[in-house]
N, C-alpha and C positions, 0 to 999 in steps of 0.2 A: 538786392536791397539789404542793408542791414538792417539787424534786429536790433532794438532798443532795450539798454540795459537797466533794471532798474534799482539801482544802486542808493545803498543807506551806509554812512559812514558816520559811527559813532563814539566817540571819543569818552572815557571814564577814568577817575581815580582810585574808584574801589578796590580794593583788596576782592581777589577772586578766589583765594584761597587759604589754609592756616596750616603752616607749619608745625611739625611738633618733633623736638629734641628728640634723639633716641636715646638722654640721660633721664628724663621723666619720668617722674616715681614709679606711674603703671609702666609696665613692659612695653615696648614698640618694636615690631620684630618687622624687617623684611615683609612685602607682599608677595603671599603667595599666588604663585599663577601654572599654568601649564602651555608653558609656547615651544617644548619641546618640537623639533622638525617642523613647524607651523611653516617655515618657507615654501616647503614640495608644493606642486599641484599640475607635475604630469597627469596624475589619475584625474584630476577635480575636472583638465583641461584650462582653468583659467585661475587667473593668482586671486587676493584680497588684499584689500587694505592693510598694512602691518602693523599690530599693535605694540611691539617691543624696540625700544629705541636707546640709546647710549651715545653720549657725548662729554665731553671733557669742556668743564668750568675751571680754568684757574689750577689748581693742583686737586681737582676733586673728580669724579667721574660723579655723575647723573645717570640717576635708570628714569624713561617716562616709560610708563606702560599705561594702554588702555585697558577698560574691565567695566561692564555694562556701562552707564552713564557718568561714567566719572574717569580721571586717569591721575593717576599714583603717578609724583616723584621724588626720589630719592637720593639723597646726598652719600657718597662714597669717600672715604681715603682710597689713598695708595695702598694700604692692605686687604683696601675691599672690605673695612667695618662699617657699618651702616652710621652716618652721623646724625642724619635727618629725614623726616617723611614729611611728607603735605600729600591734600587731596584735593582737585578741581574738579567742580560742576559741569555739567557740558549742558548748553541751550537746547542742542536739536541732537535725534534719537540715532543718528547715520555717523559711524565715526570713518574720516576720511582719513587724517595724519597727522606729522606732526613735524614741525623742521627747526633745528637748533643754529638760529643766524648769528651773525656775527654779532648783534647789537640787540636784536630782538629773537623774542619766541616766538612761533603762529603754531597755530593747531586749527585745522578746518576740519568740521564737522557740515551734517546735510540734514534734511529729508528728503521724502517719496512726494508728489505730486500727481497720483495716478488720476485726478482732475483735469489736468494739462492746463491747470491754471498760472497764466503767466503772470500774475503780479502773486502768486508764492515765494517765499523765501525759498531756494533749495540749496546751497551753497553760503557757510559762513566761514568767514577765514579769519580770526580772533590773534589779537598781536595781542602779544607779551612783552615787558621789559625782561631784563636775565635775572632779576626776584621773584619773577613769576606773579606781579602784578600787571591785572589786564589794562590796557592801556586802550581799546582802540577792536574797533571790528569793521568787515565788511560783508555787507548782503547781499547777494546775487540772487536775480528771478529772471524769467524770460528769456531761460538760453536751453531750449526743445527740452527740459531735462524731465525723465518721471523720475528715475531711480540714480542720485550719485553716487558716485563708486560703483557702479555695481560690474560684475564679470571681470576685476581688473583690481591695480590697486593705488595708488596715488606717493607720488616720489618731489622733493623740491631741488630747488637749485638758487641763488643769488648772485648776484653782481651788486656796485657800490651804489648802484639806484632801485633792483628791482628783485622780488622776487617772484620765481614762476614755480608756477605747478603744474603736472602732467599728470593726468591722473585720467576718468573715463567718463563713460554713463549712460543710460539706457533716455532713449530717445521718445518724444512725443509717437504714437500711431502713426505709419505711414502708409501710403497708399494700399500698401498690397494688405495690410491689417494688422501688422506687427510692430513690436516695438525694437526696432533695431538699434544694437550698440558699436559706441566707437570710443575714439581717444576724447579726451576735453583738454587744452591747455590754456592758460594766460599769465601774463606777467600784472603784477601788482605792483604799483610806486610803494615803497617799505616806508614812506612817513606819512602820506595821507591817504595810500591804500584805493588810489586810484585807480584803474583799469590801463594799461599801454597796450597791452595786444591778446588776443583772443584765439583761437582756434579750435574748431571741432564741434561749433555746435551743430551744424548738416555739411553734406558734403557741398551742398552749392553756398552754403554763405560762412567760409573762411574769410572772417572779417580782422581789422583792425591788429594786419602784421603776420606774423609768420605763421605757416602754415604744415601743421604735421600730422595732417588728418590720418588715421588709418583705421577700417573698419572692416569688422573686429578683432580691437582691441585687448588682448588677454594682461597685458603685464606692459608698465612703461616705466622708463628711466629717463632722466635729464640732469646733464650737468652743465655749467660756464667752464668754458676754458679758457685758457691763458691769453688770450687776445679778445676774451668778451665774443665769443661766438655761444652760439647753444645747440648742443646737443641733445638729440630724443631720440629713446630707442625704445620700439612697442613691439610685440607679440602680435602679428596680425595673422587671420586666417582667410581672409576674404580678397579686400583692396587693399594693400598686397595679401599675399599667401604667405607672408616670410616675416622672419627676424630683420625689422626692416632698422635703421638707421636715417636718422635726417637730421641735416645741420643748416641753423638759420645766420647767416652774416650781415649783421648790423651795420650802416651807415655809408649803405654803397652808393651807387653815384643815379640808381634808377628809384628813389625815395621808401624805400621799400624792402623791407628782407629778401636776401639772395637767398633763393630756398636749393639745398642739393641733397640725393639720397638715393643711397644705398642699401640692398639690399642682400643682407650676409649671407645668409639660409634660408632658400626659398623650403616651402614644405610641401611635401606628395599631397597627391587629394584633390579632392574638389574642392572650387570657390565654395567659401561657406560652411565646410564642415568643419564643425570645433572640434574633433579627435585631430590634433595635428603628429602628435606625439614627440611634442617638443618641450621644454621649459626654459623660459631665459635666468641668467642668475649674476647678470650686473655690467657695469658700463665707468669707464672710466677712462683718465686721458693721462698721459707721458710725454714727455718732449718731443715725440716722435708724431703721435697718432693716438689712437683712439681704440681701446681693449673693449672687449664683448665675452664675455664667458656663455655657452648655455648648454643644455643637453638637447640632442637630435637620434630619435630612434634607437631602440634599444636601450642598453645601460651607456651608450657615449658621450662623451664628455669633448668638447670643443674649446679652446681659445679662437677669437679672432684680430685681426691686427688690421688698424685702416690707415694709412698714414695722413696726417695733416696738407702736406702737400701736393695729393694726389685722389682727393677725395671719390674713389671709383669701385667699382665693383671688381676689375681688373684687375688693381691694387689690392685688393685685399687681400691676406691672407688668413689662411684659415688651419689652427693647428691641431690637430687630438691630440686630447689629455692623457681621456681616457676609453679603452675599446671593449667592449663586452658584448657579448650575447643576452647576458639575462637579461629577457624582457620582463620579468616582474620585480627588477629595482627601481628607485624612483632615486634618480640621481642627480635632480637640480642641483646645478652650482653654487655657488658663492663667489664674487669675484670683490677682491677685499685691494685697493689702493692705497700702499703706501708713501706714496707720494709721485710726482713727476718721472723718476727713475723706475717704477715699480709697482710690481705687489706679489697677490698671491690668486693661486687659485683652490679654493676648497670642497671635497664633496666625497659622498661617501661612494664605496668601491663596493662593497656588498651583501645587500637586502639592511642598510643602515647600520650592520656591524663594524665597519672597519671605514676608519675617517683616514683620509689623506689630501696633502697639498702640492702642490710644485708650485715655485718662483717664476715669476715673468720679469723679463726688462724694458726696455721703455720702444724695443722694436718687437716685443711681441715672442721673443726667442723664452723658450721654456724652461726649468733646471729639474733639478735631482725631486724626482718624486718624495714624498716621506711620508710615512704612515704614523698618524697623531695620534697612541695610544689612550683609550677611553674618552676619546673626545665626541663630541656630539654639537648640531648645530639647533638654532632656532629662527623665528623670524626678526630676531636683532643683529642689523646688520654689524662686523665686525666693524671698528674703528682704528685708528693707527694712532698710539698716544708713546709718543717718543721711542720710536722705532719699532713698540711693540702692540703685536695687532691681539684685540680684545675685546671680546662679548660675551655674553650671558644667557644662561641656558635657563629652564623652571623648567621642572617636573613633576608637576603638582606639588609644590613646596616653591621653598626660598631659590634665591637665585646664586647657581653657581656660577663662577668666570673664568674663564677661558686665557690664557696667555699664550702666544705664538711667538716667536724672536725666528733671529738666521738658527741659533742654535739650539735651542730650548722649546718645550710647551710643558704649562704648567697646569694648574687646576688649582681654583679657589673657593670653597664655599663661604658667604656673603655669613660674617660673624656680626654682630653687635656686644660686645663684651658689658655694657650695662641694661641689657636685659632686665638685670635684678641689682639691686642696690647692695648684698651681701654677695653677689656672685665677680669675684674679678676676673678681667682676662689673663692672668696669669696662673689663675687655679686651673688645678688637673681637672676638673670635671667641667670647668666653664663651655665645652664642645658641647659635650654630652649633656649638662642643661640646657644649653641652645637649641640643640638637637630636638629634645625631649619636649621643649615647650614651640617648638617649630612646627613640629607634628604631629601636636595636640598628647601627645603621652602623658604628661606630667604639668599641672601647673603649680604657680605659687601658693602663698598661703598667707598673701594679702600685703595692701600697704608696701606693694614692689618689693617685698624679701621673697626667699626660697629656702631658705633654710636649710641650706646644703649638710653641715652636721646633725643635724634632728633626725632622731629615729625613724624610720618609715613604718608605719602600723599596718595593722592586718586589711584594715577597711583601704587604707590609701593602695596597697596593694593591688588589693582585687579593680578595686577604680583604673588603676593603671592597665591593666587585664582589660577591662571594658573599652578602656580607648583604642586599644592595640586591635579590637575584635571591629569595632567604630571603622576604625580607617579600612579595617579591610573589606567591609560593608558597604563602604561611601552611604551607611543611615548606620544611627542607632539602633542595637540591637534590638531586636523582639524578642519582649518579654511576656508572657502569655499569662489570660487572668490565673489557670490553672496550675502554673509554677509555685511548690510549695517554698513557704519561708518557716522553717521550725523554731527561728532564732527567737529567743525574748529578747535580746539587747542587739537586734538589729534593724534599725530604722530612721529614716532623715535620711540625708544627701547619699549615705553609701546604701542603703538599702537593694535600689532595683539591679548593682553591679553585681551583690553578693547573692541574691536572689538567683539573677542568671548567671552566675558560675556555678554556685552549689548545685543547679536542676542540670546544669553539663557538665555535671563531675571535674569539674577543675578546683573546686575549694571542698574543705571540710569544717565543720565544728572543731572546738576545743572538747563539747559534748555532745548529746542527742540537743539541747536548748541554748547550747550559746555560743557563741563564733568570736568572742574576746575583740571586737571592732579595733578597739582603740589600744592595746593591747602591740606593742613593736614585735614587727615579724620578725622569726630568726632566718639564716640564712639559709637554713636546710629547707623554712619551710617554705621561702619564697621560689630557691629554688624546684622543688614538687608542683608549687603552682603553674610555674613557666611552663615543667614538663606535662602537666596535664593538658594548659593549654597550649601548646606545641601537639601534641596527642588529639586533640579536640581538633586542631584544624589541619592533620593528617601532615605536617611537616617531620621532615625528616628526623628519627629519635637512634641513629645508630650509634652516636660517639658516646664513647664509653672509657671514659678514663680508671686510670689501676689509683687508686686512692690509696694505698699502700704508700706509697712515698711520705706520704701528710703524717708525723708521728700522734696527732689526734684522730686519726681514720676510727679508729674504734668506738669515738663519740658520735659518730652519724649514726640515726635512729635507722631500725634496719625498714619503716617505710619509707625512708627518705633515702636511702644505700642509692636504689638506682636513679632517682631523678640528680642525686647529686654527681654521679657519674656522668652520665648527661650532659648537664652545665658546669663542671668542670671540664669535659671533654670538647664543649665547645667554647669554651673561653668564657665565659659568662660567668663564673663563679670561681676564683683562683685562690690559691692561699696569700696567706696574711703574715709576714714576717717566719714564713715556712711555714706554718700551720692551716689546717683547713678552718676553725671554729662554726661547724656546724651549728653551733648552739647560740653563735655572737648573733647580734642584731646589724641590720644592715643599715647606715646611713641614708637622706635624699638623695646625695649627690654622689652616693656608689649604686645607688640604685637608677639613676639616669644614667649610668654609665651602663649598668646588666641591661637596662630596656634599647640605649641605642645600640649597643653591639645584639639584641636580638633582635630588633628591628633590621637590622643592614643584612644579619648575617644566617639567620635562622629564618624568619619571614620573609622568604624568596617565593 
């Protein structure tokens, strides 16, 4: 018997969201996030929903990224400078995903139903025009759901009528007393957001079209291929035990999806145990057949090859990548398409140090290993944007981008060059202000300037101190009632940074009663601060440069000799048209430049 769907399809003009220039007066920087490795989940056993996405508008790349009830996106050049931000609301508290169609956007979100009430909303799937105004939603209730998404993660696919989703979900209580999960799929009519086919809400009522039930469901993929068939590939541990594959063939002659499926990598174990020790890491199609990347026991790395004409288990073939022993790497793949001919396969080789790829072709045949120096992945799958393949990493900050070609890989960190309205990108410091105000080091000083020539004073100083100690706290410091302050002319905004560096010997007075706030530091004395606090949180103080070269050496005050030894020996303080000038004043935007080079390179 089928279940009754109980569908609300509601069409709006409203604006769902507001843009904002990243030329606007206040600063607009990048969102920060941290989806670093977010893909792995050998250990976890089962994947999640993705929240880091990338897709190409026109000559622009898009970042959407989820982040509690709202999802950030972002406009990109070709250089990867931030053009634009906006921020979307989301209805329901469950974020499912997110797919960039040909003609619209969707983004489906959920909730929990631990009621088992079936006229609940738990499934909404929110159409977008490509301005990112909502146009259009659908609601789904009454299909067993308590928890969407949940143990798994949700993936789309389109043709020129429908969009489908593949994705999971924890089921109403069933007899033995549990809530048992599995796959969820359905296709969506893309203009009125209708229902065409269903499956996975029990295993006895695959209803309304194809049928790709597999329980439990860890991880699923689905794409159309070139003749409008659909592909789904799930992570099962139970019915099946395997990296199963299944493809539905539309408009055969029994009224009805031809359902076929394959099963790449069965997994050891018992029915039902979620340790499989596997992870899938993507699906895609070639002129040939049909690519599968995943990991299987240990640290190995797998291609598999299905051909189109031969859709079997016999057929298949199945390649290593990669072979290892070490069972405590987590080596989920990457399997990145660029196009009918090809792609790539990505994953790291060992304990997430060393990132490499090899080429596939469109039979599944491997190439030339290569090892991607400093590269790193995340849960944004790569993309293929004019032959070269590209994503983006966070690391608790801005997003850096990734380039892969036949012969190159690059590295981009995500610039916005008018951050500040005095700052261009073509100044030497404009990094190093980026940088600075990225990572909370250093802000303006109002009305969108920075004032990159303007002296830096004693009080902005020690504030910069404070943020440096900030980040490395993830809280603000602790300042205790009992911290003495000696100062008479210390007090307002810079008070509690000067407070807690003087009580941790990283600052000192001008006297026993005054600290000169507002007073421009000079360079010797900024550098002694750095080395105090370098000193304070036990980083390394060996480099010692010969200050003899400097024909002003003999004007460094002899407490300031070794800290400037120090920060001349680590790059952080250099001479000035041959000279050291101990005694000059330091600039904002020489001073953004000392704090990112000791942020990168001293605070390891």
């Amino acid at each position: 018997m089928k279940r009754v769907l109980s569908i609300i399809v509601v069409f709006t003009l409203a604006f769902s969201c507001l843009a904002v220039p990243a030329s606007a007066s206040s600063p607009v920087l990048p969102y920060r996030s941290d989806n670093i490795n977010d893909y792995q989940y050998r250990y976890d056993q089962w994947s999640a929903p993705i929240s880091s996405y990338l897709y190409k508008d026109g000559d622009y790349l898009i970042r959407v990224e989820h982040t509690g009830n709202r999802v950030v996106v972002e406009e990109y050049d070709q250089t990867f400078r931030m053009l634009s931000q906006r921020g979307l609301s989301l209805p329901l508290p469950i974020w499912g995903g997110f797919f960039a169609g040909e003609d619209y956007n969707f983004i489906i979100v959920g909730q929990s139903n631990y009621a088992e009430d079936d006229s609940k909303e738990v499934i909404r799937v929110i159409k977008y025009d490509k301005d990112w105004n909502e146009i259009g939603f659908k609601s789904i209730s009454d299909i067993n759901t308590v928890d969407p998404f949940a143990y798994g993660s949700l993936r789309c696919a389109e043709d020129g009528e429908n969009l489908y989703i593949h994705t999971c979900h924890e089921m109403y209580t069933s007899y033995d007393g549990l809530n048992h999960q599995s796959n969820l799929s359905f296709a969506l009519n893309k203009e009125d957001l209708s229902i065409q086919h269903m499956s996975g809400i029990a295993p006895a009522l695959v209803d309304q079209g194809f049928d790709f039930y597999a329980s439990h469901s860890f991880n699923q993929y689905i794409l159309v291929d070139q003749v409008g068939d659909v592909i789904a590939l799930d992570h099962g541990d139970a019915y099946p035990r395997s990296a199963v594959m299944s493809r539905a063939t539309f408009g055969s002659s029994i009224g009805y999806p031809r359902m076929e499926q394959v099963e790449i990598q069965q997994f050891a174990g018992e029915i039902g145990d979620n340790w499989t020790d596997a992870s899938l890491g993507g699906l895609a199609e070639t002129w040939d057949g049909y690519i599968t990347a995943y990991h299987y026991q240990d640290a190995n790395v797998y291609l598999s090859f299905t051909p189109k004409d031969n859709f079997s288990e016999t057929a298949t073939k199945v390649v290593p990548v990669w072979q290892s022993d070490e069972d405590s790497a987590d080596v989920t793949p990457i399997l990145v398409s660029t196009g009918l001919d090809g792609g790539y396969v990505l994953w790291y080789g060992n304990e997430e140090e060393d990132l490499y790829c090899v080429p596939y072709d469109s039979k599944g045949n491997v190439g030339e290993r290569r090892l991607l120096p400093d590269g790193v992945l995340s849960d944004c799958q790569p993309i293929c944007v004019d032959g070269n393949v590209i994503w983006y990493v966070t690391d608790d900050g801005s997003p850096t981008f990734y380039v892969l070609s036949e012969d190159e890989f690059s590295i981009h960190r995500a610039v916005t060059g008018t951050v500040y309205q005095d700052v261009d990108a073509s100044d030497w410091y404009c990094g190093a202000v980026e940088y600075a105000y990225a990572n909370n080091l250093m802000n303006g000083v109002g009305d969108g300037l920075f004032s990159p020539q303007a002296t830096l004073t004693r009080a902005q100083a020690v504030q910069v101190l404070y943020n440096l100690e900030w980040n490395r706290r993830e809280e603000e410091p602790y300042v205790p009632w009992y911290y003495q302050n000696p100062f008479l002319d210390v007090f307002g905004w810079f008070e509690k940074p000067v407070v807690w560096a003087y009580n941790n010997g990283i600052v000192a007075g001008i006297s026993n009663t005054h600290f000169a706030p507002h007073s421009p530091v000079t360079r010797e004395q900024f550098a002694v601060m750095l080395y105090h606090y370098a000193e304070y949180r036990h980083y390394d103080l060996s480099a010692q440069a010969d200050l003899t070269t400097f024909p002003d050496n003999g004007k460094v005050s002899s407490w300031a000799k070794r800290a400037m030894q120090w920060a001349n020996g680590e790059g952080l303080i250099n001479g000035s048209d041959g000279s050291l000038l101990p005694g000059g004043t330091a600039t904002r935007g020489q001073a953004a430049s000392i704090l990112m080079n000791f942020d990168k390179n001293v605070a390891k």
